[in-house]
N, CA, C and O atoms as a GROMACS GRO file, in nm:
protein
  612
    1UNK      N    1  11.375   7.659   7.118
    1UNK     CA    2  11.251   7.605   7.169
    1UNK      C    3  11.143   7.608   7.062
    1UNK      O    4  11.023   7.594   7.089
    2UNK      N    5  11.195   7.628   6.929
    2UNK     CA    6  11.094   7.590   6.832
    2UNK      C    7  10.917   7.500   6.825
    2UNK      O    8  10.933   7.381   6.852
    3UNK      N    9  10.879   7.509   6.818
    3UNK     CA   10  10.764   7.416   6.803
    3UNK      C   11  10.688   7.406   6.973
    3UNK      O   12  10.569   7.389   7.003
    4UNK      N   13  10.751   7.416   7.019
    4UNK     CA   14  10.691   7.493   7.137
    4UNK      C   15  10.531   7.519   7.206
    4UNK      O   16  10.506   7.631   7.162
    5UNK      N   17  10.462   7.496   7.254
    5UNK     CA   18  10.367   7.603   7.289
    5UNK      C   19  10.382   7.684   7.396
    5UNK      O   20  10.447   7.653   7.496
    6UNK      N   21  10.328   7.778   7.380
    6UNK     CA   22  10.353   7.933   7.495
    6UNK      C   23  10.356   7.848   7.678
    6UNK      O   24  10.448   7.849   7.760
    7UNK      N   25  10.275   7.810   7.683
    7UNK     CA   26  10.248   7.702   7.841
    7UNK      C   27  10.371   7.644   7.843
    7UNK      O   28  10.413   7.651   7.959
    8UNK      N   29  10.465   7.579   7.756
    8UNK     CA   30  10.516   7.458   7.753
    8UNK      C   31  10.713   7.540   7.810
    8UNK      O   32  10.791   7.507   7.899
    9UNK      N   33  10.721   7.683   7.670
    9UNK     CA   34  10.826   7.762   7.701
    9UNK      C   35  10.792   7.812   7.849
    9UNK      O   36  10.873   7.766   7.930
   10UNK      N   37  10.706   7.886   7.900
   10UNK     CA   38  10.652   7.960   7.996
   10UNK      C   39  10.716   7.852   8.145
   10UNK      O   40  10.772   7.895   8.245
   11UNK      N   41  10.685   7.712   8.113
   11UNK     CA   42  10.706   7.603   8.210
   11UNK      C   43  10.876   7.589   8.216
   11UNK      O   44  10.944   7.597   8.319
   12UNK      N   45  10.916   7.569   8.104
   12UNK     CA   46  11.100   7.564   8.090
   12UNK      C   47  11.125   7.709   8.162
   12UNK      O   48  11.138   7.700   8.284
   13UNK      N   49  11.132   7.814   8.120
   13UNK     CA   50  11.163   7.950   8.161
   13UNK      C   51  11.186   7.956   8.326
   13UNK      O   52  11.289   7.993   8.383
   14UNK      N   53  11.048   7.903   8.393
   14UNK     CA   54  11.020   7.928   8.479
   14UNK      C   55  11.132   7.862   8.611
   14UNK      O   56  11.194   7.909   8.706
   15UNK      N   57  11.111   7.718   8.544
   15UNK     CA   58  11.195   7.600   8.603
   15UNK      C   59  11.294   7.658   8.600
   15UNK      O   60  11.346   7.690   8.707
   16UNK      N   61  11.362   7.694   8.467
   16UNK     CA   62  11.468   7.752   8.476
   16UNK      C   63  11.531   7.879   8.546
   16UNK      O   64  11.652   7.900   8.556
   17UNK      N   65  11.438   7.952   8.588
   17UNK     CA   66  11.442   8.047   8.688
   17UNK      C   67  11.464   8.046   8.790
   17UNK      O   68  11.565   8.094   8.841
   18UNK      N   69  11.366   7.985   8.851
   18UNK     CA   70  11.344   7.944   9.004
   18UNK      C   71  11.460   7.811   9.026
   18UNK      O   72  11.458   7.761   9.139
   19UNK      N   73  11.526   7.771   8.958
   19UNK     CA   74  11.657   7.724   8.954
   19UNK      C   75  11.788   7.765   8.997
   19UNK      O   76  11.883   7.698   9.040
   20UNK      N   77  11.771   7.906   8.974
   20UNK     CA   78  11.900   8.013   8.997
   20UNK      C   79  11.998   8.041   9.136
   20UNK      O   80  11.983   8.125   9.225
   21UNK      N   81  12.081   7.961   9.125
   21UNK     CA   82  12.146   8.026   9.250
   21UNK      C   83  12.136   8.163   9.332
   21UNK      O   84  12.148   8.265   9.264
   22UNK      N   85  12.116   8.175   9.462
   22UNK     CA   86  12.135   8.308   9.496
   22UNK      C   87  12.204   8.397   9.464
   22UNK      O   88  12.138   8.494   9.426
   23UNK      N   89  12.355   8.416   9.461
   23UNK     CA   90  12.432   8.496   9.442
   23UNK      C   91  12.420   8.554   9.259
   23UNK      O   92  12.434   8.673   9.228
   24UNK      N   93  12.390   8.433   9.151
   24UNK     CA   94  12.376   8.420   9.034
   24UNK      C   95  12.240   8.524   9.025
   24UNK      O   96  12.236   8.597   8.926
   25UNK      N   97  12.140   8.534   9.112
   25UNK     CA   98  12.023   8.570   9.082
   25UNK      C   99  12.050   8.752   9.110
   25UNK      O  100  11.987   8.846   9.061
   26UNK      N  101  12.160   8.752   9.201
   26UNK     CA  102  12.144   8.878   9.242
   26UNK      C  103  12.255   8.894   9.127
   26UNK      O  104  12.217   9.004   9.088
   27UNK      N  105  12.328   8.874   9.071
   27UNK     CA  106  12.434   8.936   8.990
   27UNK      C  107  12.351   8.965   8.834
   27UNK      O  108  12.391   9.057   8.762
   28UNK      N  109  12.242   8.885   8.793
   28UNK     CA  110  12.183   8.937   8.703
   28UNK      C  111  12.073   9.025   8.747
   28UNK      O  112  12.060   9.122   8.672
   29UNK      N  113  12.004   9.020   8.827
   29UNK     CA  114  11.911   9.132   8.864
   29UNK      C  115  11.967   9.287   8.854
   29UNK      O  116  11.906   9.377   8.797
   30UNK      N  117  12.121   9.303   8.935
   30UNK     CA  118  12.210   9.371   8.906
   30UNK      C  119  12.229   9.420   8.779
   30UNK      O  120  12.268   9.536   8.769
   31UNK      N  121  12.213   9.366   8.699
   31UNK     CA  122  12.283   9.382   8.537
   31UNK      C  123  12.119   9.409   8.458
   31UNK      O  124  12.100   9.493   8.369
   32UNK      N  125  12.012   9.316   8.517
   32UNK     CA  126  11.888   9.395   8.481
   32UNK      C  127  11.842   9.559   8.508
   32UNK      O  128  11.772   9.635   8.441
   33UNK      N  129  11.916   9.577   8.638
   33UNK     CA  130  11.886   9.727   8.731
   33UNK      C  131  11.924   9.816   8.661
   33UNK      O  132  11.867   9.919   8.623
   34UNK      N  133  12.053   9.764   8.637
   34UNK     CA  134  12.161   9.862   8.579
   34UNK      C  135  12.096   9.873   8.433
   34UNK      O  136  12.086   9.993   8.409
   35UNK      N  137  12.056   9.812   8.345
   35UNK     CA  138  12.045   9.838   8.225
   35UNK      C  139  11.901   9.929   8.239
   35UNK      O  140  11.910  10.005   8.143
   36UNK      N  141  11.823   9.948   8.282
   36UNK     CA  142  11.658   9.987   8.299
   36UNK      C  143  11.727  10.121   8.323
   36UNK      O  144  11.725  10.210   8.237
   37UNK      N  145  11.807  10.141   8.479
   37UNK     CA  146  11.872  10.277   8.526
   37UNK      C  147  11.923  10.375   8.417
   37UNK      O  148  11.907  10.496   8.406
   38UNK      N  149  12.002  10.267   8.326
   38UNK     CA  150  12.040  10.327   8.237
   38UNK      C  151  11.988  10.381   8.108
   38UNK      O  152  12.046  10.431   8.011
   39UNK      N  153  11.857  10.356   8.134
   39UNK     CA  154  11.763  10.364   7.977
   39UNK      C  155  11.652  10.493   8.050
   39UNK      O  156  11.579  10.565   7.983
   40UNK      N  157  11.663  10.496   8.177
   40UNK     CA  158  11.610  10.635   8.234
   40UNK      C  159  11.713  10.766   8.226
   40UNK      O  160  11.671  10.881   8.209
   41UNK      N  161  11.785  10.749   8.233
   41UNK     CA  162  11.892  10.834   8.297
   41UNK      C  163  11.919  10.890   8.122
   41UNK      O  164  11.902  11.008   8.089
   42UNK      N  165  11.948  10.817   8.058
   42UNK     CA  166  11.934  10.813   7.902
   42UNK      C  167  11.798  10.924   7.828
   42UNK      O  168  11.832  11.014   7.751
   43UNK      N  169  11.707  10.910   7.848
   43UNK     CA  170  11.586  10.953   7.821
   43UNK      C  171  11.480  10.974   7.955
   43UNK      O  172  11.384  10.908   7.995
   44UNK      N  173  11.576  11.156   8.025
   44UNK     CA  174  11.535  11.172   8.115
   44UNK      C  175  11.370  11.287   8.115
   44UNK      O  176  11.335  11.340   8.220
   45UNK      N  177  11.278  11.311   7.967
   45UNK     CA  178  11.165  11.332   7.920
   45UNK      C  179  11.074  11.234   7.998
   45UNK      O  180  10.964  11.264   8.046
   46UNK      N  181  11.137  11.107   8.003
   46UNK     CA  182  11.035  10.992   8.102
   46UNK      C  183  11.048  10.989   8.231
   46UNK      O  184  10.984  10.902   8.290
   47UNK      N  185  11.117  11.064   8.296
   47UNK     CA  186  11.087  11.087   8.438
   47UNK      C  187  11.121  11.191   8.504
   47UNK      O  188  11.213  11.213   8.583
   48UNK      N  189  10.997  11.284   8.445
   48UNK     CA  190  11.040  11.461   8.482
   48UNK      C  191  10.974  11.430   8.664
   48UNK      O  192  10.928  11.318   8.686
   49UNK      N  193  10.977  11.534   8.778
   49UNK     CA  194  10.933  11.493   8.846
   49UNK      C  195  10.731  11.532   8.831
   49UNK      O  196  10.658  11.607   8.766
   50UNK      N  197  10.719  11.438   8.926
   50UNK     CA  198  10.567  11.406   8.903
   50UNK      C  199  10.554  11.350   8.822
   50UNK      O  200  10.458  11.409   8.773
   51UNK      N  201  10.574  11.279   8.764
   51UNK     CA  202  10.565  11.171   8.646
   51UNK      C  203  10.519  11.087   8.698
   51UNK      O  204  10.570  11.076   8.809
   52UNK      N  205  10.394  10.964   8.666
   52UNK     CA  206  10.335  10.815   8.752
   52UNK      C  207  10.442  10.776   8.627
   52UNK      O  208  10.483  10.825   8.522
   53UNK      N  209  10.460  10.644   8.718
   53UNK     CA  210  10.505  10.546   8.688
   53UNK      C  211  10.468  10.414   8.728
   53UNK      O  212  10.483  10.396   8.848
   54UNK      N  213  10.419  10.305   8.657
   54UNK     CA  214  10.393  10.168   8.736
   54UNK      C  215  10.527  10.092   8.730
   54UNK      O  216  10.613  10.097   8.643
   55UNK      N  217  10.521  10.002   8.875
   55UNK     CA  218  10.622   9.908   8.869
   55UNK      C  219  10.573   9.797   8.970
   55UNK      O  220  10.458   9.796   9.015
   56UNK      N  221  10.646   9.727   8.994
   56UNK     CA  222  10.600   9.639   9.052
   56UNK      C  223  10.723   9.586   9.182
   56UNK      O  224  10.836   9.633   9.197
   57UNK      N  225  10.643   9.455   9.278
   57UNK     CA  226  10.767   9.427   9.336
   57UNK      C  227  10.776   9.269   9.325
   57UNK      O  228  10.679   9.194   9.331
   58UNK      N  229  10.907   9.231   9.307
   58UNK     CA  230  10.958   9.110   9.264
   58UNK      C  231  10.888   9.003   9.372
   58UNK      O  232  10.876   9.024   9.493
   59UNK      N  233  10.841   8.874   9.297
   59UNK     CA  234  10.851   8.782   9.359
   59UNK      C  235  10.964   8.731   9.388
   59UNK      O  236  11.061   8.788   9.338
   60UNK      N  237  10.997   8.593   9.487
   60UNK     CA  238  11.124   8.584   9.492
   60UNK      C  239  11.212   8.509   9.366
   60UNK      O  240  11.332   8.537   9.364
   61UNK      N  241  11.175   8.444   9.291
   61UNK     CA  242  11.206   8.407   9.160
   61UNK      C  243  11.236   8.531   9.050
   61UNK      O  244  11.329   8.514   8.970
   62UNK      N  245  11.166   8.641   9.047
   62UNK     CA  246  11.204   8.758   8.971
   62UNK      C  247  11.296   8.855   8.972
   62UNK      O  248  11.342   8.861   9.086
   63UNK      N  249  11.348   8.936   8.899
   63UNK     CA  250  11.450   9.016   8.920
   63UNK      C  251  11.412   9.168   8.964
   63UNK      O  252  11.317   9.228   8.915
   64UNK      N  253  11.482   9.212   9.043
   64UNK     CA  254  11.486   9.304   9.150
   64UNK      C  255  11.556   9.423   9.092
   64UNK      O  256  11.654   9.411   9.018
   65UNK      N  257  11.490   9.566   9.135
   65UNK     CA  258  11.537   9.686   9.019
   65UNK      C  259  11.544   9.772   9.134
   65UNK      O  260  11.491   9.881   9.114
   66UNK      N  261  11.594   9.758   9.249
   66UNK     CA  262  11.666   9.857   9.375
   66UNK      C  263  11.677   9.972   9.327
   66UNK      O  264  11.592  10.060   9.341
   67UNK      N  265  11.793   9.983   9.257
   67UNK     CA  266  11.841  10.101   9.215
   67UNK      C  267  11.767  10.206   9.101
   67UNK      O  268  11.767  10.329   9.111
   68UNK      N  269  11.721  10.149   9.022
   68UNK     CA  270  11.629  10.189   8.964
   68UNK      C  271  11.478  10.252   9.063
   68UNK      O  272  11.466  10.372   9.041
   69UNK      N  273  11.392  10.211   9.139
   69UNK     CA  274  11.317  10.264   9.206
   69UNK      C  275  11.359  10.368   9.254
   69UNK      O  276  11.304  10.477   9.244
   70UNK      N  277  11.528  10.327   9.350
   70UNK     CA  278  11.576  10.470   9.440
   70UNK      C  279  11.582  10.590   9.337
   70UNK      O  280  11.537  10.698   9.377
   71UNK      N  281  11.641  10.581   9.188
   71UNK     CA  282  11.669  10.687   9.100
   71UNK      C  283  11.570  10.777   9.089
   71UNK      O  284  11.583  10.896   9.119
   72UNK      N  285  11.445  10.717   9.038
   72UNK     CA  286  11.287  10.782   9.046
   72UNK      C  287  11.239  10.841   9.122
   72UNK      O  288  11.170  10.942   9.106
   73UNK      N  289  11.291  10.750   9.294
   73UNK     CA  290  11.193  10.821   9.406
   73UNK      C  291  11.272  10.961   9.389
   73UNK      O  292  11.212  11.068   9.372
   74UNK      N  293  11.439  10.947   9.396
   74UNK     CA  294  11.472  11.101   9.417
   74UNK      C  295  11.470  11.149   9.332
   74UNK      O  296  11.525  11.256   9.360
   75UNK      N  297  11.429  11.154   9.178
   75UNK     CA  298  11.381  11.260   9.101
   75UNK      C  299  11.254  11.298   9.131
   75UNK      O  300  11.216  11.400   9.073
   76UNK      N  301  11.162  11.235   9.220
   76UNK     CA  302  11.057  11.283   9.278
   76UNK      C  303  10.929  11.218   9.168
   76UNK      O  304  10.825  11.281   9.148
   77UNK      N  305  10.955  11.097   9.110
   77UNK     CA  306  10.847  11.012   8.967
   77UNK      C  307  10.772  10.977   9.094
   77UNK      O  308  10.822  10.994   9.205
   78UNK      N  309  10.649  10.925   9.073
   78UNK     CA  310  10.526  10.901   9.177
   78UNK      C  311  10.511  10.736   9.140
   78UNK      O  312  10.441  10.711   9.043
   79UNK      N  313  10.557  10.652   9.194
   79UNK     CA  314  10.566  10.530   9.179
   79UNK      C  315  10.411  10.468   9.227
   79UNK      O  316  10.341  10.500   9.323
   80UNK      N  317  10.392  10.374   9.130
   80UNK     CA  318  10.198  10.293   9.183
   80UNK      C  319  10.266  10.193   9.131
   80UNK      O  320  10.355  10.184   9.046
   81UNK      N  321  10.172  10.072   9.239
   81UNK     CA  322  10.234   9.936   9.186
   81UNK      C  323  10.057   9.895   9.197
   81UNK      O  324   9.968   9.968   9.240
   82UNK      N  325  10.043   9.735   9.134
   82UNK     CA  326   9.932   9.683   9.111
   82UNK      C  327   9.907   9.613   9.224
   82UNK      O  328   9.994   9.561   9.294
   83UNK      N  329   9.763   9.611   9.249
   83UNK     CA  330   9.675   9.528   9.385
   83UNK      C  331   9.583   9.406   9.280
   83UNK      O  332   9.528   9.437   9.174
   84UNK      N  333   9.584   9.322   9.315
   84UNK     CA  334   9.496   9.287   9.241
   84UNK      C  335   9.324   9.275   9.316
   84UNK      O  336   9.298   9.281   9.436
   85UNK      N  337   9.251   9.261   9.232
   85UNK     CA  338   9.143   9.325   9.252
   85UNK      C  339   9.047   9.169   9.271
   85UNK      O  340   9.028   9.067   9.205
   86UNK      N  341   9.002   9.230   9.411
   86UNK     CA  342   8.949   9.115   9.506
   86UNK      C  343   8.787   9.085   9.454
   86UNK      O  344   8.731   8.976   9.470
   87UNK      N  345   8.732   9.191   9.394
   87UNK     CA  346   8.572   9.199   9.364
   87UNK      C  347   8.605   9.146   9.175
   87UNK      O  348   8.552   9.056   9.110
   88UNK      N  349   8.694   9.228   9.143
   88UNK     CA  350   8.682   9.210   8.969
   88UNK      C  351   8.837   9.120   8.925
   88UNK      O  352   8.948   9.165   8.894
   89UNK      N  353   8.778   8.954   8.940
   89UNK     CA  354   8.878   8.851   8.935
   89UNK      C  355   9.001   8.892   8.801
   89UNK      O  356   8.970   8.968   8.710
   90UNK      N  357   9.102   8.844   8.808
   90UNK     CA  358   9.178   8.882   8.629
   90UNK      C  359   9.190   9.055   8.669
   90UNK      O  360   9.249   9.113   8.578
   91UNK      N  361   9.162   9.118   8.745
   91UNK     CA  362   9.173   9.280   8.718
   91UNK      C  363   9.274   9.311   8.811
   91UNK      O  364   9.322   9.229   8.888
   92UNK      N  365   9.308   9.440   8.804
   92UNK     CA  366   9.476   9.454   8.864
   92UNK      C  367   9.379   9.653   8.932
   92UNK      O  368   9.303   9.717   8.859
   93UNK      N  369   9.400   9.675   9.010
   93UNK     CA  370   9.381   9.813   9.042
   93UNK      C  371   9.506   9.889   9.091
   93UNK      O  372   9.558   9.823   9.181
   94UNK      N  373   9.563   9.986   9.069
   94UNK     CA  374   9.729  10.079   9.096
   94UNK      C  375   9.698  10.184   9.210
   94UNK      O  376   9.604  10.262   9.225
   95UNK      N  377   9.805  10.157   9.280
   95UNK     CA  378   9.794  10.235   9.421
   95UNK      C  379   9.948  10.275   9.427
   95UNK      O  380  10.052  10.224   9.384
   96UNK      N  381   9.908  10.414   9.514
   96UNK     CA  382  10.033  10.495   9.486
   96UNK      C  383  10.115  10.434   9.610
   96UNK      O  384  10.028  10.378   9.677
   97UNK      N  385  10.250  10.415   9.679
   97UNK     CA  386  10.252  10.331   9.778
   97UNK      C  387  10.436  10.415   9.808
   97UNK      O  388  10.458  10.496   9.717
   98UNK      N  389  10.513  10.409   9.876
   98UNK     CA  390  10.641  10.396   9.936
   98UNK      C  391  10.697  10.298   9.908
   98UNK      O  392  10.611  10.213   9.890
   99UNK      N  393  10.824  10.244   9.888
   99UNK     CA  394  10.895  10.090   9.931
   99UNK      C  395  10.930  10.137  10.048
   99UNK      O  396  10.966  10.034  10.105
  100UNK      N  397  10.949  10.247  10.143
  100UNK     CA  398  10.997  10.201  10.236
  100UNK      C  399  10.922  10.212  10.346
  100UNK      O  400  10.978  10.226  10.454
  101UNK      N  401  10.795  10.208  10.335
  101UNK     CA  402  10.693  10.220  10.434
  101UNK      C  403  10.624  10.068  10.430
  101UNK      O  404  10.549  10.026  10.342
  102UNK      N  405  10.672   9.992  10.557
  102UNK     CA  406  10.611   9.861  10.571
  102UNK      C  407  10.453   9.836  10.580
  102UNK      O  408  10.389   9.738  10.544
  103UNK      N  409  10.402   9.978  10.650
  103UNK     CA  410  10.281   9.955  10.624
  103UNK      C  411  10.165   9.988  10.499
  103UNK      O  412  10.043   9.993  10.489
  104UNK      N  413  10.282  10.008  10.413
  104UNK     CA  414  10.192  10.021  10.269
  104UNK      C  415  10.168   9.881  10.215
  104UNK      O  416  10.081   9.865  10.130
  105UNK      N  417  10.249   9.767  10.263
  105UNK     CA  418  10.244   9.666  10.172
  105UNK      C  419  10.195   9.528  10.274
  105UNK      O  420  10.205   9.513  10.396
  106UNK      N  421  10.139   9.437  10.164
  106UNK     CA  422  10.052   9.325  10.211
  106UNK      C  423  10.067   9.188  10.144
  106UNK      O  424  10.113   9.163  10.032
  107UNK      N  425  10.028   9.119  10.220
  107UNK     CA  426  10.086   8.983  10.119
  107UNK      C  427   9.952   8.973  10.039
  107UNK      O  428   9.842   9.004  10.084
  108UNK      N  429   9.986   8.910   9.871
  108UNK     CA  430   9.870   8.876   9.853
  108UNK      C  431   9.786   8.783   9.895
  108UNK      O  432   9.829   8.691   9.964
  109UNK      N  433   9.649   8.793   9.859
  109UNK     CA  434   9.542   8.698   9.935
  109UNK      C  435   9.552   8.547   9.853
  109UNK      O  436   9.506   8.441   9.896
  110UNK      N  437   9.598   8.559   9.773
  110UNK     CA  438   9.656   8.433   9.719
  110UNK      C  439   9.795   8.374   9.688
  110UNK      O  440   9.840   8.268   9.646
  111UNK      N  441   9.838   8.484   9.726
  111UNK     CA  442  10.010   8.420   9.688
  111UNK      C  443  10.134   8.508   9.790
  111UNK      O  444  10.203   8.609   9.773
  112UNK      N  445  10.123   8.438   9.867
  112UNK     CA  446  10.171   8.488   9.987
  112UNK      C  447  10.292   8.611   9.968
  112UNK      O  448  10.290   8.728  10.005
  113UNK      N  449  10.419   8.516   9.878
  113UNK     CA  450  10.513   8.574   9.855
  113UNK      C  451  10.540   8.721   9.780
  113UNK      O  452  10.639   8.793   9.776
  114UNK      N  453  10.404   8.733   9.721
  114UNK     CA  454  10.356   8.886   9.675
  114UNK      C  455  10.334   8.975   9.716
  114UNK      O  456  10.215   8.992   9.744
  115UNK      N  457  10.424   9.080   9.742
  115UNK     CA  458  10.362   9.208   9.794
  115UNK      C  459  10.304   9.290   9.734
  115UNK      O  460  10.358   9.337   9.634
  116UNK      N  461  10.188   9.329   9.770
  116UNK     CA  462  10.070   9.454   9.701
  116UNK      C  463  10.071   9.572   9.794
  116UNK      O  464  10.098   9.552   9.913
  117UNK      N  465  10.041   9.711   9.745
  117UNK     CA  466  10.001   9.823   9.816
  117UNK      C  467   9.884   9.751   9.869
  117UNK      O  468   9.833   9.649   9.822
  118UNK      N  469   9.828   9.854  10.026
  118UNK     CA  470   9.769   9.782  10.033
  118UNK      C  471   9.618   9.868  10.035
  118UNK      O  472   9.648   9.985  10.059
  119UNK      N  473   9.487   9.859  10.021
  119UNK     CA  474   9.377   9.850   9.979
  119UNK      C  475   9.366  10.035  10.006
  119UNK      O  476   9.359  10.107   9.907
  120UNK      N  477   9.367  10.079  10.111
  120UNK     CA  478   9.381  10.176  10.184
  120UNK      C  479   9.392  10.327  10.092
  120UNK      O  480   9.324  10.429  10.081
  121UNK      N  481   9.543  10.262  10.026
  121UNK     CA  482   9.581  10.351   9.942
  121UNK      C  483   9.545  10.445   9.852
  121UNK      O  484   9.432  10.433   9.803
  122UNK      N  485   9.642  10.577   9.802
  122UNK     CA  486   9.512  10.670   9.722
  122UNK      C  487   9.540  10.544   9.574
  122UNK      O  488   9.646  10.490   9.540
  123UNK      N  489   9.411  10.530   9.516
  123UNK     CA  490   9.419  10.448   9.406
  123UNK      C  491   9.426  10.550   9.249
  123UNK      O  492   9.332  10.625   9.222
  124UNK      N  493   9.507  10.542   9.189
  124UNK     CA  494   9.545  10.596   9.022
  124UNK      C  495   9.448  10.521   8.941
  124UNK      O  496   9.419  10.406   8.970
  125UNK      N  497   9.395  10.587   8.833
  125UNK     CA  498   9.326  10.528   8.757
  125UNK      C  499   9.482  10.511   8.587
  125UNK      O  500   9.568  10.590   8.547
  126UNK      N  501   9.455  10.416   8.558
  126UNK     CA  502   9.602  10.380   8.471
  126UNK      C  503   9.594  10.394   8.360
  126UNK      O  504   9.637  10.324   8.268
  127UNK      N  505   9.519  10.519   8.359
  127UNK     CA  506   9.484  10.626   8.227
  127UNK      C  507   9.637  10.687   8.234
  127UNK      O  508   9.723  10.670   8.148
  128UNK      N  509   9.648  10.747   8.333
  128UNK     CA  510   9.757  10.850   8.374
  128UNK      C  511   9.875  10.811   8.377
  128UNK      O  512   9.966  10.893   8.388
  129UNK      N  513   9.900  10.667   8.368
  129UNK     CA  514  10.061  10.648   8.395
  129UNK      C  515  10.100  10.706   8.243
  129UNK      O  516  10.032  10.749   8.150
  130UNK      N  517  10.296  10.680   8.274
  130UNK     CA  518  10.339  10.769   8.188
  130UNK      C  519  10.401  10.595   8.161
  130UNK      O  520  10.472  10.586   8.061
  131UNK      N  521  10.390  10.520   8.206
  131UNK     CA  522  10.420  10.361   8.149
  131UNK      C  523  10.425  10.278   8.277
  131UNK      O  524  10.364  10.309   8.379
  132UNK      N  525  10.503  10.169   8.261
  132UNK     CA  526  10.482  10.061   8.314
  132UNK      C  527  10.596   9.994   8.327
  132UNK      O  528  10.665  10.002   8.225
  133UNK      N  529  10.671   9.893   8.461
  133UNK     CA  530  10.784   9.879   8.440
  133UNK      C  531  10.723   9.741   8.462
  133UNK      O  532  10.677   9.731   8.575
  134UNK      N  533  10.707   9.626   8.381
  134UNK     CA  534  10.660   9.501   8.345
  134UNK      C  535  10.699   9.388   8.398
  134UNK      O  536  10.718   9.325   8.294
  135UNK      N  537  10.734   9.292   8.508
  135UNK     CA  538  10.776   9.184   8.540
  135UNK      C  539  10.761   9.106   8.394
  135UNK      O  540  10.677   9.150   8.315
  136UNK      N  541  10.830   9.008   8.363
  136UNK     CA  542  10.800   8.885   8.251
  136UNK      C  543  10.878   8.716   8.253
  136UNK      O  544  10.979   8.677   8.312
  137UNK      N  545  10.799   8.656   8.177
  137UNK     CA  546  10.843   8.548   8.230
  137UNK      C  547  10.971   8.533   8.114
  137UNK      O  548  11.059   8.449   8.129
  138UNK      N  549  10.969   8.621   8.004
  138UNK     CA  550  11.077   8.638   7.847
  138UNK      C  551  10.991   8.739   7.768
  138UNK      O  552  10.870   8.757   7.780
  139UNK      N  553  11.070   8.796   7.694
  139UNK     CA  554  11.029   8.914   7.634
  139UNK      C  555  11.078   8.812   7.463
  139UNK      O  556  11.169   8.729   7.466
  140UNK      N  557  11.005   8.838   7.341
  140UNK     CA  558  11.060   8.880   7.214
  140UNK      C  559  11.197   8.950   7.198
  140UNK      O  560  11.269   8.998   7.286
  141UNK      N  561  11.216   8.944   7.046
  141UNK     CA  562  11.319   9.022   7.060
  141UNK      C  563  11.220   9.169   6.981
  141UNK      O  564  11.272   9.272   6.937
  142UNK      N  565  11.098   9.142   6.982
  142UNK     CA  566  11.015   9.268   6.948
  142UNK      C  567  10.982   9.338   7.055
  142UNK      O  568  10.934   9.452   7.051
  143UNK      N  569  11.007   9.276   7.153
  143UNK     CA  570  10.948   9.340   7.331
  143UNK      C  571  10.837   9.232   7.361
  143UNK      O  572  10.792   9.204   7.472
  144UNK      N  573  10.809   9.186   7.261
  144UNK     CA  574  10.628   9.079   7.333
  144UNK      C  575  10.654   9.001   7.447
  144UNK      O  576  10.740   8.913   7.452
  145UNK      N  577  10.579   9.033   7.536
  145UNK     CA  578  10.603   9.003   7.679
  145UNK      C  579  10.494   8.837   7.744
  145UNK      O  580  10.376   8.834   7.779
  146UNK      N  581  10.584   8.736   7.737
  146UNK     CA  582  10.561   8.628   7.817
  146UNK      C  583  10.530   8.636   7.979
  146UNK      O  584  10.626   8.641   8.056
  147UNK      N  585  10.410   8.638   8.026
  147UNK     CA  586  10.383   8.660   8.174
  147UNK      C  587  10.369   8.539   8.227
  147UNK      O  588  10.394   8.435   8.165
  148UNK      N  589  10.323   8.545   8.362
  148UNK     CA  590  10.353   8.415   8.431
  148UNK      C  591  10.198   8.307   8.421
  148UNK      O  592  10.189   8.195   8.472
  149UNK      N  593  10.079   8.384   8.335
  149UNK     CA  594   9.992   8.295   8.264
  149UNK      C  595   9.864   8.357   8.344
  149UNK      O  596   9.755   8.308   8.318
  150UNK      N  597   9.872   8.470   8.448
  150UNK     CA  598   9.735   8.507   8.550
  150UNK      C  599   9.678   8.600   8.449
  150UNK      O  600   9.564   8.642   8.470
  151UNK      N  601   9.742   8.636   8.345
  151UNK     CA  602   9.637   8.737   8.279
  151UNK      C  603   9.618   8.875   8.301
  151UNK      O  604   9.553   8.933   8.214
  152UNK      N  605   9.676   8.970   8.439
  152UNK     CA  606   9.670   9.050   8.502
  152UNK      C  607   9.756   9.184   8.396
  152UNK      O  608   9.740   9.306   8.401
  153UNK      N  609   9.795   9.149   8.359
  153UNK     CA  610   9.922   9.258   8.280
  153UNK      C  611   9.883   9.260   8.128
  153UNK      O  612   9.951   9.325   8.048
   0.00000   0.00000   0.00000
């Protein structure tokens, strides 16, 4: 994709994403889970318990890290995912939340298919995380992370 501009790859990627067969989508999400699981479990200094951690939850086009969340919750890591922030536009605020508590989560006010903690929540200031587990639209092969263009991350 040489010559490229960032909008233009970001647009192919995407198409190309939201393209994905079901079963295809879950067999690499799978192979995404598994590799993340395995890079914790690997370098277990990053998730002593009480450890924050940010992560997020998949839109339906994105890949899904099940197993990975469950690993954390039962080492007891304190999982916050991002709200985005209704007063300060472009800003993201982290709330500590459950996946398996339905009433922690909300659709966003703009994008339905998004689930956010929801407002309520005790809120983390994201001084304290110990990192961040990043949705992207393509990574570098340096890590530089292609997002979906909102600016939030």
């Amino acid at each position: 994709m040489t010559g490229l501009r960032a909008d233009e790859i970001r647009t192919k990627i995407q198409s190309w994403r939201k393209g994905i067969a079901a079963h295809e989508r879950e067999s690499l999400s799978q192979a995404i889970d598994h590799r993340l699981l395995h890079w914790f479990q690997s370098h277990l200094e990053h998730s002593a318990p009480g450890t924050l951690w940010g992560s997020y939850r998949p839109l339906p086009w994105e890949w899904d890290i099940p197993r990975t969340h469950l690993w954390l919750i039962q080492r007891k890591v304190r999982l916050v995912f991002p709200r985005v922030s209704r007063l300060e536009p472009g800003s993201l605020q982290w709330h500590e939340a459950r996946l398996d508590q339905p009433g922690h989560w909300d659709a966003n006010f703009k994008l339905s298919s998004l689930q956010e903690p929801v407002g309520h929540l005790p809120k983390v200031d994201p001084i304290h995380l110990h990192g961040v587990i990043v949705p992207g639209v393509a990574f570098s092969l340096l890590g530089e992370r292609m997002g979906t263009g909102g600016g939030y991350y």
